[in-house]
C-alpha positions as CSV (number, residue, x, y, z in Angstrom):
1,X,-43.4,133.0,-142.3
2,X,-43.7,133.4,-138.5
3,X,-47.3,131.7,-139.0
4,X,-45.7,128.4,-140.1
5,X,-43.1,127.8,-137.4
6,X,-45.4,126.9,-134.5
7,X,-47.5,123.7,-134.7
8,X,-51.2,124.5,-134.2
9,X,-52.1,121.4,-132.5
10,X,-49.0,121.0,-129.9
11,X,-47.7,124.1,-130.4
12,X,-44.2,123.0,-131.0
13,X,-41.4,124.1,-133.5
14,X,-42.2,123.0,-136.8
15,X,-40.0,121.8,-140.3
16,X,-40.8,124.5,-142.7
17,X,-39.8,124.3,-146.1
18,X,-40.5,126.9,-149.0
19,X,-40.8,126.4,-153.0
20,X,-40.9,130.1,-155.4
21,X,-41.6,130.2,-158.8
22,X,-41.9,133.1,-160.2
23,X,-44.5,134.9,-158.1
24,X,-45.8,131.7,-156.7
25,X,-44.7,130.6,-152.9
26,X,-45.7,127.3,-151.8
27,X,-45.1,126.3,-148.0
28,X,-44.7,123.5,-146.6
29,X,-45.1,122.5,-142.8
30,X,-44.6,119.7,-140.9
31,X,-44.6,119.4,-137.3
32,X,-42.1,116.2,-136.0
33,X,-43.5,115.5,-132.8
34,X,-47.2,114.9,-134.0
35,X,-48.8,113.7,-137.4
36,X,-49.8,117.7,-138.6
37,X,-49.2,118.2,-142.2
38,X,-49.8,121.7,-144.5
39,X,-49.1,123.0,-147.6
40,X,-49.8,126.1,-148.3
41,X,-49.9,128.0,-151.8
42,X,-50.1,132.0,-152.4
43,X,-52.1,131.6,-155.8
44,X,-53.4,128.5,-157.5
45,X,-52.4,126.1,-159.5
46,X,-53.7,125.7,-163.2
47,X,-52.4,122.0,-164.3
48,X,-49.3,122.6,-163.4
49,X,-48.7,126.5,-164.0
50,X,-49.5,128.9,-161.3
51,X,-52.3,131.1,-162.0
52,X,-50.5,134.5,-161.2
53,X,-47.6,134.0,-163.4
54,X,-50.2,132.9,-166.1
55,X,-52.3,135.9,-165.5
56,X,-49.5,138.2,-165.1
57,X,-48.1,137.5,-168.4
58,X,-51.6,137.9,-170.0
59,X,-52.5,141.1,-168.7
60,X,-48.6,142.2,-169.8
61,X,-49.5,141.2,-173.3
62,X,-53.3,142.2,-173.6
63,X,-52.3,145.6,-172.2
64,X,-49.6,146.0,-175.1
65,X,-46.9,146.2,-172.5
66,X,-43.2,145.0,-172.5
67,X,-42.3,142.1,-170.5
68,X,-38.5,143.8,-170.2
69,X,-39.8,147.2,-169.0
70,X,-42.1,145.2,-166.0
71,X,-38.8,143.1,-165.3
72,X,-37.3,146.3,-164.4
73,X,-40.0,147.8,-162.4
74,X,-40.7,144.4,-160.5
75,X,-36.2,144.5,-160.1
76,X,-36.5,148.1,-158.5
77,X,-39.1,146.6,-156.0
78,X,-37.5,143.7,-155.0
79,X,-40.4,141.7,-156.4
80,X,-39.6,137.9,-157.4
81,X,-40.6,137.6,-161.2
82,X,-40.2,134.6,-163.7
83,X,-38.1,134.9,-166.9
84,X,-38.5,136.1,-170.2
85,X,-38.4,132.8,-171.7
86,X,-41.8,131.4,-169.1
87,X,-43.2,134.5,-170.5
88,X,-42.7,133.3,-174.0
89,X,-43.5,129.8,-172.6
90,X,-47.3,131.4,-171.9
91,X,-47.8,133.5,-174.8
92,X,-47.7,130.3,-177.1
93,X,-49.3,127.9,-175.0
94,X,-52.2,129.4,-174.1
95,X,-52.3,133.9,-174.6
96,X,-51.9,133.8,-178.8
97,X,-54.2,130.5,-179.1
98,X,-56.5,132.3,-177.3
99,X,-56.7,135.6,-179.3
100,X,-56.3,134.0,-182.7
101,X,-59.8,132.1,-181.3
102,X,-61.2,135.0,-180.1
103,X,-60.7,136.7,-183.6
104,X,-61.4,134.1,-185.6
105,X,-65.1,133.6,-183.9
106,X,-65.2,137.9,-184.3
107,X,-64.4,137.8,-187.7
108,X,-66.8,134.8,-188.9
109,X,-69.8,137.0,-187.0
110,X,-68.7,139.9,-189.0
111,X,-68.4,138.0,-192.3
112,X,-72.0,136.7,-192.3
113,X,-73.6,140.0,-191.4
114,X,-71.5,141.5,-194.5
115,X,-73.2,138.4,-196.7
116,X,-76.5,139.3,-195.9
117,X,-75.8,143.0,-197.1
118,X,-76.4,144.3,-200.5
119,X,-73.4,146.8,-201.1
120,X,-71.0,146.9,-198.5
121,X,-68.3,150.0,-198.4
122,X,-64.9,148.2,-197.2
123,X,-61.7,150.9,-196.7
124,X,-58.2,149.3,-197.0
125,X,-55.1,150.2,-195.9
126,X,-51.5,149.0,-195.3
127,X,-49.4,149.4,-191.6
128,X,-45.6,148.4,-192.1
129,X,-43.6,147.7,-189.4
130,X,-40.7,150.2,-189.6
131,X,-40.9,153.5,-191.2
132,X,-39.0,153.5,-194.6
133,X,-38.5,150.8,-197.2
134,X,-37.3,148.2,-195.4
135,X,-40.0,146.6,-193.4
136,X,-40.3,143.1,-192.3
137,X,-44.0,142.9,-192.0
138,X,-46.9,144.3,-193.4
139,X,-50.5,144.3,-191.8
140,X,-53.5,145.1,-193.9
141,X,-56.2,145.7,-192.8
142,X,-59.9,145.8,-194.3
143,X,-62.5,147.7,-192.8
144,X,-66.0,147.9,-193.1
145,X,-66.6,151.9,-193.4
146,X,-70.4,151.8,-192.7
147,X,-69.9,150.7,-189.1
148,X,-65.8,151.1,-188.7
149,X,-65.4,147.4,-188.0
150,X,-62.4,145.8,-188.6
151,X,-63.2,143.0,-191.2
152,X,-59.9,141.1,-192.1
153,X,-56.4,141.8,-191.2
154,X,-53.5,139.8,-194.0
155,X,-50.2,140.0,-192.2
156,X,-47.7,140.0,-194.7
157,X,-43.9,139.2,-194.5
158,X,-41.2,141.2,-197.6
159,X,-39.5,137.9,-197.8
160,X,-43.3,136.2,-199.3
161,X,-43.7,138.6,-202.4
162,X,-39.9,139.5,-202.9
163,X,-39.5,142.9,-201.2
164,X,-41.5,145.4,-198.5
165,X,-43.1,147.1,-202.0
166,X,-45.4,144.9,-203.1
167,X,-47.0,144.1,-199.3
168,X,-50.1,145.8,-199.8
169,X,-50.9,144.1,-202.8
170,X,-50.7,141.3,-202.2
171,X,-52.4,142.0,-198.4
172,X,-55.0,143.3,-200.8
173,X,-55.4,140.1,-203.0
174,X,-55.6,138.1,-199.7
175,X,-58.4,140.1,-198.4
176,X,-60.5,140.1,-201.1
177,X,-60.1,136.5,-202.1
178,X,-61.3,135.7,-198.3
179,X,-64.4,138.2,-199.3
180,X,-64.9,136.3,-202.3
181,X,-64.7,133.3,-201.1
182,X,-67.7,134.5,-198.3
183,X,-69.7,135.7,-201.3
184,X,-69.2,139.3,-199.7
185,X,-71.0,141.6,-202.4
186,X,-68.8,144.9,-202.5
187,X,-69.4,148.2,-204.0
188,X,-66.7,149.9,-203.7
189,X,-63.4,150.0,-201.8
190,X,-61.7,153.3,-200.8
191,X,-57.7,153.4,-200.5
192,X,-55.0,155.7,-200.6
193,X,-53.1,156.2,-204.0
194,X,-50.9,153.1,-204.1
195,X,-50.0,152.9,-207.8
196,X,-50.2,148.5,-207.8
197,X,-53.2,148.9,-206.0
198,X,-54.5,151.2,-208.3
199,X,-53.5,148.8,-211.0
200,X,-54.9,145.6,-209.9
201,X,-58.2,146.9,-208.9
202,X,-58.9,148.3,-212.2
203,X,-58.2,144.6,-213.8
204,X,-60.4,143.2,-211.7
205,X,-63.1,145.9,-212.4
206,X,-63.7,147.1,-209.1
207,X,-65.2,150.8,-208.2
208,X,-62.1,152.6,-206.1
209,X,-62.0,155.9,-204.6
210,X,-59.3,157.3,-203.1
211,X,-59.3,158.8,-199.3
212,X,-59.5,162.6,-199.5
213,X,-56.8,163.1,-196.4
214,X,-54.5,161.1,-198.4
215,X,-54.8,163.4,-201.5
216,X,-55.0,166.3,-199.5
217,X,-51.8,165.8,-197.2
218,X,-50.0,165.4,-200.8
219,X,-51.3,168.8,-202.7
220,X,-50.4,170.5,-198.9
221,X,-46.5,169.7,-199.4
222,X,-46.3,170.6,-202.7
223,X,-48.2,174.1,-201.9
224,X,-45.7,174.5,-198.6
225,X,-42.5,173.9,-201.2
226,X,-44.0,176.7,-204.0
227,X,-44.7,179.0,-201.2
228,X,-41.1,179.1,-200.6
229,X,-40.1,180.0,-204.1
230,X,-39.6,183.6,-205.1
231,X,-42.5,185.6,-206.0
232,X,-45.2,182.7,-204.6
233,X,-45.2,183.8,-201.1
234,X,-49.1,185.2,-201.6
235,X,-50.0,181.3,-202.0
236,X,-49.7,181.2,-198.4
237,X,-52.7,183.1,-197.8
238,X,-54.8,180.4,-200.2
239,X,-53.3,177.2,-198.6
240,X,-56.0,176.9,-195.9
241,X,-58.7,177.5,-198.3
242,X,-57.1,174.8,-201.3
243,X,-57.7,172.3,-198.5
244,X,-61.1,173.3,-197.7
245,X,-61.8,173.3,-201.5
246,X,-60.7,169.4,-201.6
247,X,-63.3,168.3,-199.2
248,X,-65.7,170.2,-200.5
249,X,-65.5,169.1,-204.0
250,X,-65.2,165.4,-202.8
251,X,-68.6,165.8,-200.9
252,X,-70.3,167.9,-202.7
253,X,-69.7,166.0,-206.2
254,X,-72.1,162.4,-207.9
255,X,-69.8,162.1,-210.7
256,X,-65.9,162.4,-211.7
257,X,-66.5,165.3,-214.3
258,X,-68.6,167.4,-211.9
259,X,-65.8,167.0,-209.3
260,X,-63.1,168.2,-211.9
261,X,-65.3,170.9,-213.2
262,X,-65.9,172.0,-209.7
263,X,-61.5,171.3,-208.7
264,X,-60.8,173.7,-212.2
265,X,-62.9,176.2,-210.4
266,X,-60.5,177.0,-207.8
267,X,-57.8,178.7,-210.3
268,X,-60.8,181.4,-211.1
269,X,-61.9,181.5,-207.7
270,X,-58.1,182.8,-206.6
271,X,-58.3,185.8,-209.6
272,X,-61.5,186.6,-207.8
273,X,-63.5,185.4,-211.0
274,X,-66.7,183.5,-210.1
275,X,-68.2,182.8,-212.9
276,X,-66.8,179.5,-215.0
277,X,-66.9,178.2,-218.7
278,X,-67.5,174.5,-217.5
279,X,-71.6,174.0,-217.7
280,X,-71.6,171.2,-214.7
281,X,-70.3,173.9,-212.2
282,X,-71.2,177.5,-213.8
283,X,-70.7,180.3,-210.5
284,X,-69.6,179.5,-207.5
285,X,-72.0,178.9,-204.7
286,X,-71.1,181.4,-202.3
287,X,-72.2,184.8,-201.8
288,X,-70.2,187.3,-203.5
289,X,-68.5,189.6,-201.1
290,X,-66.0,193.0,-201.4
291,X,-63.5,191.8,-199.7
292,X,-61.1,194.1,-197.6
293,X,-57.8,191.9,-198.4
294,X,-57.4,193.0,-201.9
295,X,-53.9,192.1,-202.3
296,X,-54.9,188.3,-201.8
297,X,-55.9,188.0,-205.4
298,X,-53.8,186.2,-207.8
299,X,-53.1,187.7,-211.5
300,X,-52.9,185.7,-214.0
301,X,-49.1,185.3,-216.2
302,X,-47.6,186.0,-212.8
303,X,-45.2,183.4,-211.2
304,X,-47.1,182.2,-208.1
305,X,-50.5,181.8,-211.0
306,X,-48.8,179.5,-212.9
307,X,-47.3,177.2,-210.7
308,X,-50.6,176.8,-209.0
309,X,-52.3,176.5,-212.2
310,X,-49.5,173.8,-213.3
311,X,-50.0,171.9,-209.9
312,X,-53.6,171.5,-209.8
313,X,-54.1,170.9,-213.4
314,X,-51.4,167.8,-213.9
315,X,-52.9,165.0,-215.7
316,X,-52.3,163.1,-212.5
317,X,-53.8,164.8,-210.6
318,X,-56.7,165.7,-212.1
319,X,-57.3,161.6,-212.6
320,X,-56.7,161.5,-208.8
321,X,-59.6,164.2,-208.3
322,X,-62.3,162.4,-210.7
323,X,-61.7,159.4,-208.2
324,X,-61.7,160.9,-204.8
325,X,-64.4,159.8,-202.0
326,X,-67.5,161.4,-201.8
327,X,-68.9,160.3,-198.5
328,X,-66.6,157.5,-196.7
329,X,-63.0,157.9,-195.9
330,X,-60.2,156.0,-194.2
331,X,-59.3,158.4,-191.4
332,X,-61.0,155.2,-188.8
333,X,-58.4,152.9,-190.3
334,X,-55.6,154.9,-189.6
335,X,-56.7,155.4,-185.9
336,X,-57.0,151.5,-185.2
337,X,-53.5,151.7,-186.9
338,X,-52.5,154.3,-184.1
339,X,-54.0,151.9,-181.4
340,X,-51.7,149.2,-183.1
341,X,-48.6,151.5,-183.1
342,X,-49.3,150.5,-178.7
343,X,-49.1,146.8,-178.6
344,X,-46.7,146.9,-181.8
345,X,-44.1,149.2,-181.8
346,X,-42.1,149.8,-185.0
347,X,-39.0,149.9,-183.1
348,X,-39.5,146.5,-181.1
349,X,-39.1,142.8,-183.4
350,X,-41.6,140.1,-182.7
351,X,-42.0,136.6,-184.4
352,X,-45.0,136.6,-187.3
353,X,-47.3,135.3,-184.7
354,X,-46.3,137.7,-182.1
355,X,-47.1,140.5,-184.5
356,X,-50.3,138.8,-185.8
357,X,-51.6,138.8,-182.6
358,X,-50.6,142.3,-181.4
C-alpha cells in the first residue's frame, strides 16, 4: 500500500481508498493537488465478477474439493475469502452450465461412434448415495466395455419411482431408451445380479451376463460362514481355489451348459476325482499330480462335502453360473464409481444438479 500514497507526478500525499471482495483488492488513488487519477485491480474483472474468485471456486469444484474445508485453511492463513453462498452463486451461473455442456458434446461423440458399430458390449451398474437402504440418489451408469468409456449416466432420485429399491431399474430403462432412441445396436449387457434387472431384461429379450466379481464376492461369504461350522474347517484350504475355479469356468466356457458341466466339476475335483460323467467337460485339464497334502481331500457323506455340494449346486446358483461373463466384466465401472466416491462423498448432501455434475 506504501506504493499508492505518494503521487508519481508531484510526489505529494495522495487520497487512497481500497474496495475487497473476496480475494479481489481494487485501489484507488487520487492525488488533490494535481489532476493524477489510478485505479488499480489485483485480478480482472469478468463482467462484473472477479476472475479469481471465479477461478477459485472452479478449481474447488473440478478438483472434487469442499468449499468448507478451503474456508478453514484460507481462516488459518488469514487469507480474505468470499462466502459459501458466492460460491453457490458461481457453481450455477457458470461451473455446472459449463460441465453439463462439456458432457453433453462428450456423450453425443460417443453415441455416434456406438451407431456405426455392429455389436456393442455396454456394462451397467448402479452407485447410491449412502450405503444402506435409504438413499436419496441413484447414479447409473452405462459403460461401453470394449473401450471403458462412460456412455450415459441416469441420476435417479427414491422419491421418482417410490423408494431407493427400484433406482436401478428404472436408471436402467432410462439408459437404454436413450440407446434406443440413438439406434445403438447392443449385444449384450453385463450387470451384477439385481433380481428387477434380471426381470426386465429378460422381457425385453435382451442377452445378460452377470459380472464374475459380483458372483464370486457372493459364493466367498457363504464359503467364509461354512468354514466356521463344526467339522468344515478343511474348506478353508479349498477357498482360494473355488475362486480361481469361477473365473476359470466363466472364461474358459461358449455356452451356459458347458459352464455348468465344467462349475459341477469342482465337487469331484475336491474328492480328488478327475474324471466326470457330464460329456461337455469329461477330465479335468490339468496334469494329474500326487500331491503331498493328503489330508486336503474331501470325503464324500462327510459334513464339510455336503454343505459344499449343497452350496454350489442350488438351483440359483447354478442359473447364476449358466449366465456369467465370459470375456468382459464390470470391474472398470466400479473404479470410475471409486473416482466418484472423490467429488461425491456419500456422507456430504448436494442438490440433484450438484450431484449430477459431481
Amino acid at each position: 500500500m506504501q506504493l499508492f500514497n505518494a503521487c508519481p507526478v508531484c510526489t505529494r500525499a495522495c487520497d487512497v481508498k481500497t474496495q475487497r471482495l473476496g480475494t479481489f483488492l481494487s485501489v484507488k488513488q487520487r492525488c488533490p493537488h494535481c489532476t493524477f487519477r489510478r485505479q488499480w485491480n489485483s485480478q480482472p474483472i469478468l463482467g462484473s465478477t472477479p476472475a479469481g474468485n471465479l477461478h477459485l471456486s472452479a478449481a474447488v469444484y473440478l478438483s472434487g474439493a469442499s468449499f468448507i474445508q478451503i474456508e478453514k485453511v484460507f481462516k488459518a492463513m488469514k487469507l480474505e475469502l468470499f462466502r459459501y453462498e458466492t460460491f453457490r452463486r458461481h457453481a450455477r451461473a457458470f461451473i455446472e452450465p459449463a460441465v453439463i455442456h462439456h458432457w453433453k458434446v462428450t456423450q453425443d461423440v460417443n453415441l455416434q461412434r456406438l451407431t456405426r458399430e455392429e455389436k456393442v458390449i455396454l456394462g451397467g451398474d448402479m452407485r447410491a448415495d449412502s450405503p444402506g437402504h435409504s438413499a436419496k440418489y441413484g447414479s447409473y451408469t452405462m459403460m461401453d466395455l470394449q473401450t471403458n468409456t462412460v456412455v450415459d449416466i441416469q441420476l435417479v432420485q427414491s422419491n421418482e419411482v417410490g423408494g431407493s429399491c427400484y433406482m436401478e431399474k428404472e436408471g436402467l430403462t432410462r439408459s437404454l431408451a436413450l440407446l434406443e432412441s440413438r439406434d445403438v445396436k447392443l449385444d449384450c449387457i453385463v450387470t451384477d445380479r439385481h433380481p428387477q434387472v434380471q426381470k426386465f431384461l429378460r422381457e425385453r429379450n435382451i442377452t445378460q451376463y452377470y459380472d464374475v466379481w459380483h458372483f464370486a464376492k457372493g459364493i466367498s461369504k457363504k464359503l467364509e460362514v461354512l468354514c466356521k461350522m463344526k467339522d468344515c474347517e478343511k474348506l478353508n484350504k479349498w477357498m482360494k481355489s473355488i475362486n480361481n475355479h469361477i473365473y476359470w469356468t466363466a472364461a474358459n466356457s461358449t455356452s451356459g451348459p458347458e459352464r455348468i458341466a465344467k462349475w459341477n466339476a469342482i465337487l469331484n475335483h475336491v474328492q480328488d476325482i478327475h474324471t466326470h460323467e457330464n460329456p461337455l467337460y469329461p477330465k479335468c485339464e490339468h496334469a494329474i499330480r500326487t500331491t503331498t497334502d493328503k489330508k486336503k481331500w474331501l470325503q464324500a457323506a462327510t459334513p464339510a462335502f455336503y454343505k459344499l455340494e449343497s452350496l454350489l449346486t442350488k438351483k440359483r446358483t447354478l442359473k447364476d453360473v449358466e449366465k456369467l461373463s465370459p470375456h468382459h466384466q464390470t470391474s472398470s465401472l466400479e473404479a470410475f464409481h471409486a473416482v466418484i466416491l472423490r467429488f461425491a462423498p456419500k456422507n456430504v448432501v448436494f442438490p440433484f444438479i450438484g450431484m449430477l455434475c459431481r
